[in-house]
Backbone as a chain_set.jsonl record, in Angstrom:
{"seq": "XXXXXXXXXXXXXXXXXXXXXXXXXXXXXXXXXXXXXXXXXXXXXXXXXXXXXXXXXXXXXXXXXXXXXXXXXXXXXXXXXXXXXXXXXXXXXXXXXXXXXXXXXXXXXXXXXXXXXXXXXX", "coords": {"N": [[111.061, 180.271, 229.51], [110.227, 176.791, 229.258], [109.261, 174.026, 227.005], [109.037, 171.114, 227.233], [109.398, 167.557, 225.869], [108.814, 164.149, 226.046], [109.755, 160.906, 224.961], [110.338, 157.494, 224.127], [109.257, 155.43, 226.074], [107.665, 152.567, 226.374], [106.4, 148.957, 226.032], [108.352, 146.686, 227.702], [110.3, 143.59, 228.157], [110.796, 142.211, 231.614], [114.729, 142.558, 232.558], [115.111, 143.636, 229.545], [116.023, 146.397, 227.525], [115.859, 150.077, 227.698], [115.236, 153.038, 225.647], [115.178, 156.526, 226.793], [113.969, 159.521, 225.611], [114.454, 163.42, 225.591], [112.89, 166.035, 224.405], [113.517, 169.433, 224.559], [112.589, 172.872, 224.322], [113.185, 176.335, 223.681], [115.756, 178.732, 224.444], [117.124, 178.191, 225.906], [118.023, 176.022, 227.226], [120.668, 174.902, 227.815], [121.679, 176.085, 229.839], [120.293, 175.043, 231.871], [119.902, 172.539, 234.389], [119.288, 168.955, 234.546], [116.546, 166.845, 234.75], [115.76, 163.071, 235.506], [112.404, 161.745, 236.518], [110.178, 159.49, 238.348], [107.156, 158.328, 238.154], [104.963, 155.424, 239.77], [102.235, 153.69, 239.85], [99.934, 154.867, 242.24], [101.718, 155.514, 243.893], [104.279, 158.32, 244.91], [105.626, 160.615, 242.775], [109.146, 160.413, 242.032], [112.523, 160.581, 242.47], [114.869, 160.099, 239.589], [117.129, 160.379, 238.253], [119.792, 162.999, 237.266], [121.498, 165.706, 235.558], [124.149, 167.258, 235.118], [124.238, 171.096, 233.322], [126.891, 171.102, 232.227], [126.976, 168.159, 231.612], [129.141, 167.299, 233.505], [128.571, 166.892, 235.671], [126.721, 163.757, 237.43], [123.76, 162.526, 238.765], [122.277, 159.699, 240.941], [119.342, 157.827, 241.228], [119.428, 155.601, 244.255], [118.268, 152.976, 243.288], [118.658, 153.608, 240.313], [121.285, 152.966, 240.163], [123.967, 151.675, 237.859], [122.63, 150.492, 236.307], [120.96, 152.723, 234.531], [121.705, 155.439, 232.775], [122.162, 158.452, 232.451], [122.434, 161.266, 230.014], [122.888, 164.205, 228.023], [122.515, 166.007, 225.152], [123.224, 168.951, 224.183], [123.367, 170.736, 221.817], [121.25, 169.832, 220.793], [119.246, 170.359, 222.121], [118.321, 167.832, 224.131], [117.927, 165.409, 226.505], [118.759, 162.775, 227.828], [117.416, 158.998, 228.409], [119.453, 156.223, 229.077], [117.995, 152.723, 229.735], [118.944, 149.973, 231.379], [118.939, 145.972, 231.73], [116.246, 146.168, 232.714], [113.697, 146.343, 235.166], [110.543, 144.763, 236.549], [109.599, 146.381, 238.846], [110.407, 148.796, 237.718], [108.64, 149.612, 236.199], [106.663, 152.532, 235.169], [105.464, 156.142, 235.089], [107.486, 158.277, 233.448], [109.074, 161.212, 233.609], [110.363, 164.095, 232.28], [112.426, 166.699, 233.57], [113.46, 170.53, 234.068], [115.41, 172.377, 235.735], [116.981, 175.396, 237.485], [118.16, 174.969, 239.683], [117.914, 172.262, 240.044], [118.309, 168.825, 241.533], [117.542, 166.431, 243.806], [115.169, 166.342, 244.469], [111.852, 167.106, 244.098], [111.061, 169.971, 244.029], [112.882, 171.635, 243.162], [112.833, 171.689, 240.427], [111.833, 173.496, 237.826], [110.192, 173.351, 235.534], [108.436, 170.836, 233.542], [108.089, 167.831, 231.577], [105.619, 165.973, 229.931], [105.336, 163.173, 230.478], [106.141, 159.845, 229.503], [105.027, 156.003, 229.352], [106.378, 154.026, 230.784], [106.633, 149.998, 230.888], [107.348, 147.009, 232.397], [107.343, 143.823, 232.067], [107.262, 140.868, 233.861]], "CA": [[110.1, 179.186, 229.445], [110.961, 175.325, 228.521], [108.57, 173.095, 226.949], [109.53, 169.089, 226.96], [108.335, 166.55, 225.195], [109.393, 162.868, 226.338], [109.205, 160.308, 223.93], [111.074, 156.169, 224.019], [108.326, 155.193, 226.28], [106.938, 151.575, 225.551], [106.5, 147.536, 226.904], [109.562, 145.855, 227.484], [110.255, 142.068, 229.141], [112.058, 141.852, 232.028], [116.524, 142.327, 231.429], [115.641, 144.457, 228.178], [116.723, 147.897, 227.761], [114.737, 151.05, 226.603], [116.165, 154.619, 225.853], [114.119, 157.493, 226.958], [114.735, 161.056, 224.908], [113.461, 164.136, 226.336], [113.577, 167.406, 223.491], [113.416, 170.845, 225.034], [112.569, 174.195, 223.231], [113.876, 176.951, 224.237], [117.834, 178.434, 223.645], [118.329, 178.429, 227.361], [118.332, 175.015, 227.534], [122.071, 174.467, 228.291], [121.866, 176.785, 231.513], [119.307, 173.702, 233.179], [120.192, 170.88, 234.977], [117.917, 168.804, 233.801], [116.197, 165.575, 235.633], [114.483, 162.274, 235.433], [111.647, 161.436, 237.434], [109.451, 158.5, 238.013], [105.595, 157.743, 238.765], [103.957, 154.979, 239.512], [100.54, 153.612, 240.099], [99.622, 154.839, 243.26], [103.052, 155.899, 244.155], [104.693, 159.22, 244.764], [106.933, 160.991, 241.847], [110.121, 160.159, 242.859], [114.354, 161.03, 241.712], [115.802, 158.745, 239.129], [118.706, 160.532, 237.753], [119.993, 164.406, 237.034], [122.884, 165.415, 235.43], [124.471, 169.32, 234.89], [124.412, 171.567, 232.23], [128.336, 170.736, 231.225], [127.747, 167.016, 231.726], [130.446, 166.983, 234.369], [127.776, 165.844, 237.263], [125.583, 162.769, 237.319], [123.57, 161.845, 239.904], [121.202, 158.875, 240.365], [118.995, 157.069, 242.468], [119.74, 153.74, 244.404], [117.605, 152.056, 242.251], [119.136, 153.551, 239.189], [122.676, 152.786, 240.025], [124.444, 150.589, 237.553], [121.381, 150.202, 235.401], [120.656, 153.488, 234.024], [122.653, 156.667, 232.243], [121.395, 159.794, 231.842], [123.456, 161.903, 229.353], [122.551, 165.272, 227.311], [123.072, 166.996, 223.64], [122.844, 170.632, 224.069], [123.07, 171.263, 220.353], [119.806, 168.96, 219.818], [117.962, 170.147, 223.241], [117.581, 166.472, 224.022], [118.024, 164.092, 227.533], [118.713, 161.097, 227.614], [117.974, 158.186, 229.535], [119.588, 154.724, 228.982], [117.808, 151.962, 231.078], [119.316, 148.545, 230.878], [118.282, 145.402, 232.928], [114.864, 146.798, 233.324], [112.678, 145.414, 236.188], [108.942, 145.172, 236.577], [109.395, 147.686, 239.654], [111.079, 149.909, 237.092], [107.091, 150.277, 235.464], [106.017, 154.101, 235.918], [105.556, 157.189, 234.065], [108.553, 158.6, 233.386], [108.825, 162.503, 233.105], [111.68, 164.833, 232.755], [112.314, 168.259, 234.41], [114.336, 171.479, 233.859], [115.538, 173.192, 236.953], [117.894, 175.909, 237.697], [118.561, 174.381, 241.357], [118.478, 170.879, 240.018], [118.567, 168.357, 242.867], [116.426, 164.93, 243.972], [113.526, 167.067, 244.767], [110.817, 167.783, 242.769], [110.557, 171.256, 244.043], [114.04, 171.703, 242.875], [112.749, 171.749, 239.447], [110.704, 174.467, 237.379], [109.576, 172.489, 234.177], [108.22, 169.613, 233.233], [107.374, 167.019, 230.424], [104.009, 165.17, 230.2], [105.859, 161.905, 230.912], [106.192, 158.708, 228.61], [104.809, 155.183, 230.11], [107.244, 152.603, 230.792], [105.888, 149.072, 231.794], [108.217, 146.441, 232.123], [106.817, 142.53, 232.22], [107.917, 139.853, 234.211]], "C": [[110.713, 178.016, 228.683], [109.731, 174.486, 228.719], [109.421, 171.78, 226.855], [108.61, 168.393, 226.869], [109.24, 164.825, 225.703], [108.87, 161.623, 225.007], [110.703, 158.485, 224.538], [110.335, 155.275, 224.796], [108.357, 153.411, 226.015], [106.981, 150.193, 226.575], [107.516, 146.884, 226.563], [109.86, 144.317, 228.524], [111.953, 142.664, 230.049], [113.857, 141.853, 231.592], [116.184, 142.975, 230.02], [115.535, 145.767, 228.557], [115.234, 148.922, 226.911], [115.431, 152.608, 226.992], [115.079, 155.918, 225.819], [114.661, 158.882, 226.303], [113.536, 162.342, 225.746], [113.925, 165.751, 225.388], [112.745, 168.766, 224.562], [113.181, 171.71, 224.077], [112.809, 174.836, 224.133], [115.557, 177.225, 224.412], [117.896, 178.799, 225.163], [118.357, 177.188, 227.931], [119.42, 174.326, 228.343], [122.282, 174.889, 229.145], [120.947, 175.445, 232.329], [119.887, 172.952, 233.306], [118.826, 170.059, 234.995], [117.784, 166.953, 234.495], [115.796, 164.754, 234.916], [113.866, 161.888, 236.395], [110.984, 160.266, 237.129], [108.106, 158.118, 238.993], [105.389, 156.387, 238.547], [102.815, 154.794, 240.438], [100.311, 153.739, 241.47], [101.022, 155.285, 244.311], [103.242, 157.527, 244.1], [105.768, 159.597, 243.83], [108.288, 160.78, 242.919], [111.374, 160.001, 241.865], [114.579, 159.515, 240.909], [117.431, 158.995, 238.529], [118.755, 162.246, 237.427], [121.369, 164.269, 236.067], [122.868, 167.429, 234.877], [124.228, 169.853, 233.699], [125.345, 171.246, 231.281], [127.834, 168.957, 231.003], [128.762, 166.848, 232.711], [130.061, 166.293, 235.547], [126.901, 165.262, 236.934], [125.279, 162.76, 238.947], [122.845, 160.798, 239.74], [120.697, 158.362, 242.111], [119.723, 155.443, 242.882], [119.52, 152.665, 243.603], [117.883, 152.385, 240.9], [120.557, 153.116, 238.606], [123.012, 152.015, 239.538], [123.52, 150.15, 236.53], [121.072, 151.067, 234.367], [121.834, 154.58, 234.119], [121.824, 157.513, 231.433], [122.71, 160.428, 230.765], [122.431, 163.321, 228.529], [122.957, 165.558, 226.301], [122.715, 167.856, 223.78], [122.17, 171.21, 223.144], [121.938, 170.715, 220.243], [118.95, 169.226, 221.163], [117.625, 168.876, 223.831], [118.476, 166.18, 225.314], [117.607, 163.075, 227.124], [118.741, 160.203, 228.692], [118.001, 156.604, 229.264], [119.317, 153.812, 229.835], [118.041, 150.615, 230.36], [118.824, 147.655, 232.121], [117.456, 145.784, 233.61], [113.922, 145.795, 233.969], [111.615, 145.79, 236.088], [108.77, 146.363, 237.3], [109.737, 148.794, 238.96], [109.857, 150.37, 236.605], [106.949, 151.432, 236.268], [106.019, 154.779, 234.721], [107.117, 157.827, 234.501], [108.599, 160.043, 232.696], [110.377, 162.944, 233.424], [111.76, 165.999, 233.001], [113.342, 169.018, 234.456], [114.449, 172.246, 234.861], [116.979, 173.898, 236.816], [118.876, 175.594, 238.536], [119.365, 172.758, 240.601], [118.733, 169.904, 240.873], [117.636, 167.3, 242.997], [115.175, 165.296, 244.208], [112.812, 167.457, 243.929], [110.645, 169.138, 242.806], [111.747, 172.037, 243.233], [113.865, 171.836, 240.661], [111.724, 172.576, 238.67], [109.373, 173.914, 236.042], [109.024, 171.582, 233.826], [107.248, 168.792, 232.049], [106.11, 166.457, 230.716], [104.039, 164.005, 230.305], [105.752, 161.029, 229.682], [106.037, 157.129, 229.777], [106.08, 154.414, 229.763], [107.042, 150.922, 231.422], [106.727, 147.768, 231.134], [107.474, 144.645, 232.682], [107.559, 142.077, 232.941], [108.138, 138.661, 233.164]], "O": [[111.491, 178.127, 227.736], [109.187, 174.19, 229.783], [110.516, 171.736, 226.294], [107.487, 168.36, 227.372], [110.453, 164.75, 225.509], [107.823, 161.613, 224.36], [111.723, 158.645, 225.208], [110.539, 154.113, 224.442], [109.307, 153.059, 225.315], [107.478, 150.261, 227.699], [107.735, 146.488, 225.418], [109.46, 144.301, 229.689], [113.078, 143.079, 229.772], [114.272, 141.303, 230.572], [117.106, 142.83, 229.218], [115.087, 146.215, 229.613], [114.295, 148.712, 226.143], [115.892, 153.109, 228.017], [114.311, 156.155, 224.886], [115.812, 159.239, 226.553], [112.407, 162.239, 226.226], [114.939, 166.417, 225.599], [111.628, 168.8, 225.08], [113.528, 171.414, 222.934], [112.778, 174.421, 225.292], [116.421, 176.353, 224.493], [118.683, 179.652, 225.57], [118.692, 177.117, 229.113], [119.269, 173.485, 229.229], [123.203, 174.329, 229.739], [121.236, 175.12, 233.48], [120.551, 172.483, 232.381], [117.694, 170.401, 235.338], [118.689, 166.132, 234.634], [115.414, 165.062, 233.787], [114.557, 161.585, 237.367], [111.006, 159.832, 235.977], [108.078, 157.75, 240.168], [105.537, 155.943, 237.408], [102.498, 155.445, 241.433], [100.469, 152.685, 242.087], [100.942, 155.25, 245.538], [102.484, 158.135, 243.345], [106.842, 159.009, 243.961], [108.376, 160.937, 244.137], [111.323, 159.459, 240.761], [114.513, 158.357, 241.321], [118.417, 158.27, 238.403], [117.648, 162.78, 237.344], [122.063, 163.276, 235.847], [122.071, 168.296, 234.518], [123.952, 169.019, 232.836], [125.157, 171.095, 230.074], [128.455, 168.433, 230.078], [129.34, 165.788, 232.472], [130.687, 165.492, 236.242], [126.08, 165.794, 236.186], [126.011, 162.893, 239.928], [122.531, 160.574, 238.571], [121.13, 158.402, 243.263], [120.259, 154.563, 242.207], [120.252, 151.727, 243.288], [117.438, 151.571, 240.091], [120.964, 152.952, 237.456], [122.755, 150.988, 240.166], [123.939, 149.209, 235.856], [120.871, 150.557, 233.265], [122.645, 154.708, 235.036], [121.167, 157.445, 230.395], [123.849, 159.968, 230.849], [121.205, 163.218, 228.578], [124.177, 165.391, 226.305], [121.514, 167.904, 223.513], [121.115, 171.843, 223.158], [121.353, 171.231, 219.29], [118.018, 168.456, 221.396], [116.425, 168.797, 224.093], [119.633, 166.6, 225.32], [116.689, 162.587, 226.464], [119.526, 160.247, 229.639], [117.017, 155.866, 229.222], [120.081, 153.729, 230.796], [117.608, 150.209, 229.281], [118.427, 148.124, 233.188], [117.531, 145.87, 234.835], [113.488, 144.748, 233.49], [111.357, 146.912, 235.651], [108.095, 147.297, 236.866], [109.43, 149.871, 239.472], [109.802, 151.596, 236.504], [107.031, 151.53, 237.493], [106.387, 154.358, 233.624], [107.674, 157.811, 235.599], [108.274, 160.193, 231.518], [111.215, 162.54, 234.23], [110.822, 166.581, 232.456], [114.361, 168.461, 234.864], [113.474, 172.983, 235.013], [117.944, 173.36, 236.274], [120.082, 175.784, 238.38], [120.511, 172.311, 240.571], [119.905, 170.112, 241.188], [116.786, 167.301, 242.107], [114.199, 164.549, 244.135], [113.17, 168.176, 242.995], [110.143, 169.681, 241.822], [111.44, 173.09, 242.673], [114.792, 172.04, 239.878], [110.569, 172.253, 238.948], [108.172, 174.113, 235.862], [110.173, 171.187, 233.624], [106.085, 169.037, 231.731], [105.633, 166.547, 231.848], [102.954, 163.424, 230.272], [105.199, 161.58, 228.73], [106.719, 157.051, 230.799], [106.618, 154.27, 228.665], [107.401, 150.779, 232.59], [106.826, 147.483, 229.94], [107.157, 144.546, 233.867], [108.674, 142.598, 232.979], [108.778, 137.662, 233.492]]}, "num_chains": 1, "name": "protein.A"}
């Protein structure tokens, strides 16, 4: 079992950055490949970034490419997600997810946080 808690959340203008953390419990943490996802209003959850247990694989969405970096600390349970040059379309809830599979799919994932809002101004 893996609880997550998301937390970096908040209102940011247009072009500013915001770093999303995501702590895990649980010591089997470092076996997940571990996601980010993104809601919004009226929208379907949908892939924003993954990355492996070692760190050795990233993936991301279209819309994250070049903008955003996921990364992990094992030792501290914690994801990370660096979003720079944040757009209004970037506004959603933002949840993260622990899967064995791991993959752009939501089914692909067993776990999940209770999200953190992100709402980005024009």
């Amino acid at each position: 079992q893996v609880h997550m808690v998301e937390s970096g959340g908040g209102l940011v203008q247009a072009g500013g950055s915001l770093r999303l953390s995501c702590v895990a419990s649980g010591r089997t943490f470092a076996t997940y490949i571990m996601g980010w996802f993104r809601q919004a209003p009226g929208k379907e959850r949908e892939f924003v970034a993954l990355i492996t247990w070692s760190s050795s694989s990233t993936d991301y969405a279209d819309s994250a490419k070049g903008r955003f970096t996921i990364s992990r600390d094992n030792a501290k349970n914690t994801v990370y997600l660096q979003m720079n040059s944040l757009k209004p379309e970037d506004t959603a809830v933002y949840y993260c997810a622990a899967g064995i599979i791991g993959g752009p799919r939501l089914r692909d994932y067993d776990y999940w946080g209770q999200g953190t809002q992100v709402t980005v101004s024009s």
